[in-house]
N, C-alpha and C positions, 0 to 999 in steps of 0.2 A: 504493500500500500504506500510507502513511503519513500522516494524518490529524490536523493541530493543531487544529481545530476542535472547539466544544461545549467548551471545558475549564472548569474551575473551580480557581482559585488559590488557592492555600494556603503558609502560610509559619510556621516554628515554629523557636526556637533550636537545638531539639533535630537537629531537620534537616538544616539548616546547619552545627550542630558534627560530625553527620555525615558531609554530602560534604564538609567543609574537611581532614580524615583518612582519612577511610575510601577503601576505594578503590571506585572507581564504573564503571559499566559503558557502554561507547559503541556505538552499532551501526554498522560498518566496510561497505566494499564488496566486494565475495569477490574484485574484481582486487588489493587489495592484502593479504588473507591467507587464505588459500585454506583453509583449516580452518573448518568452520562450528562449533565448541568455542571454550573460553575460551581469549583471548591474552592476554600480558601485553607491556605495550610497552618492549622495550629500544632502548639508546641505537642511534642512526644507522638505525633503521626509519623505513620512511615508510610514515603511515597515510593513507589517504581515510576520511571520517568521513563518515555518513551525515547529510544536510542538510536538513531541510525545506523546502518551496515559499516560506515566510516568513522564510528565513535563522537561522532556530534551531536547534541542536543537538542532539537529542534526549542527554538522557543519565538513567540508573536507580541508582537505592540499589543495585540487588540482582536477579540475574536474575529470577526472578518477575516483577519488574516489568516486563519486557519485554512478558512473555504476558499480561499484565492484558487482561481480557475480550474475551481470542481474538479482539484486533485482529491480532496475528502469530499465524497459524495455526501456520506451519513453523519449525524451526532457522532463524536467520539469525548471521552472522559479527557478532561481538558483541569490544571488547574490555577488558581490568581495568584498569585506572591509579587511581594516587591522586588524590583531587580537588584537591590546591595541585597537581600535576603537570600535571594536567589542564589547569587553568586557566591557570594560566603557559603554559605551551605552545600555548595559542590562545588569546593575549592581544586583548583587544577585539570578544571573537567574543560572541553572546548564546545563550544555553542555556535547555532546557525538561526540567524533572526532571519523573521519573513521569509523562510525557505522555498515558499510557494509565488512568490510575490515576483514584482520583474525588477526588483531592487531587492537584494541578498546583503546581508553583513554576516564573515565567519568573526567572531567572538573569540581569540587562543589565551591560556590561562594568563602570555606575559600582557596582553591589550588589558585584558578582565583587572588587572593588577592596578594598571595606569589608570583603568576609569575609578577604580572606587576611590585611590588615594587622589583622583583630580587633576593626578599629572597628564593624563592623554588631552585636556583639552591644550595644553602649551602645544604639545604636536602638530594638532589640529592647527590653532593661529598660526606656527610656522609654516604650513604644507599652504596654509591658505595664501599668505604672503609670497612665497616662493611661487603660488600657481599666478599671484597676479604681479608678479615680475617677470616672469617670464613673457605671459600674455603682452605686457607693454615693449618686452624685446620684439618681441615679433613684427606688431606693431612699426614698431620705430625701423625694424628691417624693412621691411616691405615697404618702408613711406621710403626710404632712403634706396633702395633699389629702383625705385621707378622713376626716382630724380635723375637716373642714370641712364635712360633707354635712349637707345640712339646715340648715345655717347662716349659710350666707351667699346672699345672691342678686349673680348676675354684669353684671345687666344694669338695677338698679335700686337703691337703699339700702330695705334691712328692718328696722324700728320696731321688731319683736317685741321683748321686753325675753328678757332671758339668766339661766339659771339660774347656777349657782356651777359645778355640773360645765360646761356647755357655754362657760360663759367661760374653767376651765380648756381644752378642748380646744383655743380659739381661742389663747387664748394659747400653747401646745405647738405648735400650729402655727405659729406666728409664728417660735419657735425653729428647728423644722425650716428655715423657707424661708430663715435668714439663716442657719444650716447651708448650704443650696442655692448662696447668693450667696457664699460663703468658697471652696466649689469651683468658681462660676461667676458670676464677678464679673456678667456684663453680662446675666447672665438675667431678664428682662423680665416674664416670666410669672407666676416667683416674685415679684417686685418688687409686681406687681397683686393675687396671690392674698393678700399678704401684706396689702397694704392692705384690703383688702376684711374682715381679721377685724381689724384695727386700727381700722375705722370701724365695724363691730359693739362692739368695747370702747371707743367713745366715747373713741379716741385718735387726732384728726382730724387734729392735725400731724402725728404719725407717717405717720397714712396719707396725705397729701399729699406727705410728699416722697419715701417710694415711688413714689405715681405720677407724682410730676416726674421721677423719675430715668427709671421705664419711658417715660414721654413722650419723652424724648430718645434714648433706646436703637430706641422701637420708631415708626416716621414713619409707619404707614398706620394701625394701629387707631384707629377713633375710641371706642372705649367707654374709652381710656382719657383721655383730654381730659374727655369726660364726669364720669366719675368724680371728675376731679380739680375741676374746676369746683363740684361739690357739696358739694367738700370745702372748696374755699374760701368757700362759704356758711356749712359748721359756723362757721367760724373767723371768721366775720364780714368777710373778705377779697374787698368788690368786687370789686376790679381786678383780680384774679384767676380770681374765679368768671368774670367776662364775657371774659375772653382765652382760656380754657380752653374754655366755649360756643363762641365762636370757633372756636376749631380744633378743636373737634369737626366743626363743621361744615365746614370746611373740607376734611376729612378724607373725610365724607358729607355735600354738600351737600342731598341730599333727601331726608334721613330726618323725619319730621314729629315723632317722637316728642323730637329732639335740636331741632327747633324751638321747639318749647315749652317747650323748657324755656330755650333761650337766649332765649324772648320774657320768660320771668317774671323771669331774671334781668335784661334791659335796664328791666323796670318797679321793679323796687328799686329801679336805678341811676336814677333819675327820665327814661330815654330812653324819654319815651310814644307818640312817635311814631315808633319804630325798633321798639319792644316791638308794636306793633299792625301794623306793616307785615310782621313776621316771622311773627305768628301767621296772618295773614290767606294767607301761602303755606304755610304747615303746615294750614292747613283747607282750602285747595284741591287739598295735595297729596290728605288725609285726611280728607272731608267729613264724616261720621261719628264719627270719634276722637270720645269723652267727657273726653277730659282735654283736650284743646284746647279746644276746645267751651267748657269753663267756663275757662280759662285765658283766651279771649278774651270771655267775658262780665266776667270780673275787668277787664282791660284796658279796656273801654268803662267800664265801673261810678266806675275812677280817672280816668278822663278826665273823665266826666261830674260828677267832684266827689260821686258818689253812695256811695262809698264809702271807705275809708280804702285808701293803698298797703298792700301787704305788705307783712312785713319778714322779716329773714333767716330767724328759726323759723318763720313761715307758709311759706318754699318749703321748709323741711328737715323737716316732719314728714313 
């Protein structure tokens, strides 16, 4: 007859400051009260409590809930007690409120402990807090993400030059996302997008150590090493751009398009024969590519003395 299965859990202060007073309802077995009506437990009765197959106690707000969607067809012996009564009196037992109901609380001996000393409602305030911080994170992402449509690209640096309204948006977005990082220090995401309009307002430091900080928060993307490597081009920072390349690759070693570009930053650095060895596996990965293609025409061209090396603004336009 009695079915813990399919539930869905729910838990609300309001609830709990409920059964922690009110009195609640148990369902008994007919050898120990022979009335199938409401009991109320006096002192030196002894009750058998009805038990589920998974050792839970079923217990109810309110009779109603018993009959919640004509899983108990019939009367069944049911009886009143207060819920600290309750609870005391089957110290260390686990409990399932409204089992029948489309809102479920399980009840385990260490919750049962927090409610009657009063300390589960601090929990409560705090999870309540926590749900409405986060909520305003989201929030303040999503307003700050959309400041950014059309104006940034994720997977490449965009030249387009910026109007006055669109540098403001960038810039309000930037505000947003270190809003984001005040209620969520170590969020990575924001740390990138941020960069990404800091390197449209031709603020390359800024946006570099954004994406240092994401680089050490986040180990697998490689678009962010990318990024950051580019950025240490604006800045004029070899040693940087070609460590960043690096671990971009490191990241995805066989992306062709993160080849070429750590091939054109090892031809800066005057490594021509590390620059030509890396382009020549991005053209085998990507026979066709046009940006490798002339990336290793460039590379023969400084070998051959036929042309001048590049320099930092020839990879950054």
């Amino acid at each position: 007859m009695f079915n813990a299965s399919n539930i869905k859990f729910f838990c609300s202060k309001a609830i709990l400051s409920k059964i922690d007073v009110e009195s609640m309802f148990v369902l008994t077995s007919e050898k120990s009260i022979s009335e199938v009506e409401n009991q109320t437990l006096e002192n030196d009765i002894n009750v058998q409590f009805v038990i589920f197959e998974n050792g839970q106690i079923p217990v109810f707000t309110s009779i109603n809930r018993i009959f919640d969607k004509g899983i108990i067809k019939e009367k069944v012996p049911y009886l009143s007690i207060k819920g600290q009564d309750l609870f005391k009196s089957l110290n260390g037992a686990t409990f399932i409120l409204n089992p029948y109901s489309d809102f479920v609380k399980e009840l385990i001996p260490e919750e049962i402990e927090t409610l009657l000393n009063g300390t589960i409602y601090n929990k409560i305030d705090e999870q309540e807090l926590q749900n409405k911080k986060y909520q305003e994170f989201n929030e303040i992402f999503e307003r700050a993400g959309k400041k950014q449509e059309g104006l940034i690209l994720l997977d490449r640096y965009r030249s387009k030059k910026l109007n006055e309204s669109e540098k403001l948006k960038l810039e309000e977005s930037v505000k947003d996302f270190k809003k984001c990082l005040e209620i969520v220090p170590e969020h990575w995401q924001s740390m990138v997008l941020m960069s990404k309009a800091l390197q449209r307002l031709e603020k390359h430091q800024d946006a570099l150590e954004q994406l240092e900080l994401a680089f050490k928060l986040e180990l697998e993307n490689h678009i962010i090493p990318m990024e950051a490597s580019l950025e240490a081009m604006h800045l004029k920072d070899l040693k940087k751009a070609i460590f960043y390349s690096e671990e971009s690759l490191k990241r995805n070693p066989n992306d062709f398009t993160l080849l070429g570009n750590h091939a054109m930053n090892l031809l800066v650095a005057k490594k021509d024969l590390e620059a030509q060895e890396t382009i020549y596996k991005a053209i085998k990965l990507q026979p066709n590519d046009s940006i490798n293609k002339n990336i290793e025409s460039i590379i023969k061209d400084v070998i051959a003395e036929k042309r001048e090396r590049p320099t930092f603004e020839d990879v950054t336009k």
